[in-house]
N, C-alpha and C positions, 0 to 999 in steps of 0.2 A: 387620181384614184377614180377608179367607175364608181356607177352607184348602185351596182349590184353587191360592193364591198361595203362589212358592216367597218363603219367609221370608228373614232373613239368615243370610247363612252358608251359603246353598242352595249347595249343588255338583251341577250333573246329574251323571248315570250316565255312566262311560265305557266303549266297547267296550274290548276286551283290543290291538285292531288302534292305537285313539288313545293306550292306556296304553304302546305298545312306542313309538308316533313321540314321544311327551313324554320318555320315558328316551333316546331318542336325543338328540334337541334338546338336554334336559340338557347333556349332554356335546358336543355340538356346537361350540353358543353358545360355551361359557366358553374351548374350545379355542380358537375363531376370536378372541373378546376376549383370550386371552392373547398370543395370538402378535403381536397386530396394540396389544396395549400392553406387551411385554417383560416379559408374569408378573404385570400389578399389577392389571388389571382382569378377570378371568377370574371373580376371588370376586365381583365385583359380579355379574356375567351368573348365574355357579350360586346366588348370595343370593337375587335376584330369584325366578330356574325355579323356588326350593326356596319360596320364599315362596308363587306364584299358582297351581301344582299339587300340592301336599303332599297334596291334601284329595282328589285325583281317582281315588285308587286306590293300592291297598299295589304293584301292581308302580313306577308312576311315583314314587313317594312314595320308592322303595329306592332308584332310579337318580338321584331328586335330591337324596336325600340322598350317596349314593358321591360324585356332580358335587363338593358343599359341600365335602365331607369331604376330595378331593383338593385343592382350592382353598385349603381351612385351612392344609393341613399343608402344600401347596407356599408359599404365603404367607410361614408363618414359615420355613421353609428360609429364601426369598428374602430376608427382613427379617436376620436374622443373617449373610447372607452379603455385606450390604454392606458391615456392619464391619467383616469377614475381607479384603474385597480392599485392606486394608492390608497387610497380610501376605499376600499375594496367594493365599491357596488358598479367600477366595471369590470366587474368577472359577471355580476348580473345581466349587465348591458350586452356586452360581449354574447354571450350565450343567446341571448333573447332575438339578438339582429341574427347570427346564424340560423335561427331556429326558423324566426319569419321569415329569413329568406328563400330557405328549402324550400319550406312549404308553399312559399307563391310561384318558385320555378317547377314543383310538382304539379301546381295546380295550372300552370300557364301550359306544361307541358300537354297535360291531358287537355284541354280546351282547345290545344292550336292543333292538336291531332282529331281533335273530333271538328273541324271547323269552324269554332265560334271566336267569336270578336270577343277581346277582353283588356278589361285595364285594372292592374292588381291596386290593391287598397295599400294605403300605409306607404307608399314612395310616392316621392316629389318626382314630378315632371319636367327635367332634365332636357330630354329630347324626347321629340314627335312623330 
């Protein structure tokens, strides 16, 4: 192979403008698979983002990591709360992790579209 050929593992360069649309999509994606599977499929959608852009740049790289990171921790909320709607206060839990979650993929969304550096509150750091 020459070495005008990009190898494996090549990532082209990305502008700052495609590093803020991938942090957005991040948080998009997983928002729109949560809602449209009741909380269970969101982690696949931010698994995915975090897997094919991690390598495209440290702003994308933070935003699909926050996406994961909310994804993890709302996860296991939801896995523990199904036990609980025996004793009915996970239907409270339940409701409360989707609720924070939206709201920190809304609010990650707008942030990574306006530029800024952010790490949502209230999820475990999982991945970096």
């Amino acid at each position: 192979m020459s070495n005008t050929q990009p190898g494996y593992g090549y990532q082209p360069a990305t502008s700052p403008e495609e590093e803020r649309t991938v942090g957005m999509i991040s948080h998009l994606v997983p928002l729109g698979a949560m809602v449209l599977s009741a909380g269970f499929f969101g982690f696949v959608a931010s698994l995915v983002i975090y897997l094919i852009y991690k390598n495209r740049g440290p702003f994308a790289r933070q935003h699909a990591a926050n996406s994961l990171n909310i994804q993890l921790t709302t996860l296991i909320v939801l896995l523990v709360s199904l036990p609980l709607m025996l004793v009915l206060v996970g239907f409270v839990t339940f409701a409360a992790a989707f609720v924070v979650a939206f709201v920190l993929h809304l609010i990650g969304a707008v942030k990574a579209n306006s530029g800024q550096w952010w790490t949502p509150p209230l999820t475990i750091r999982f991945v970096s």
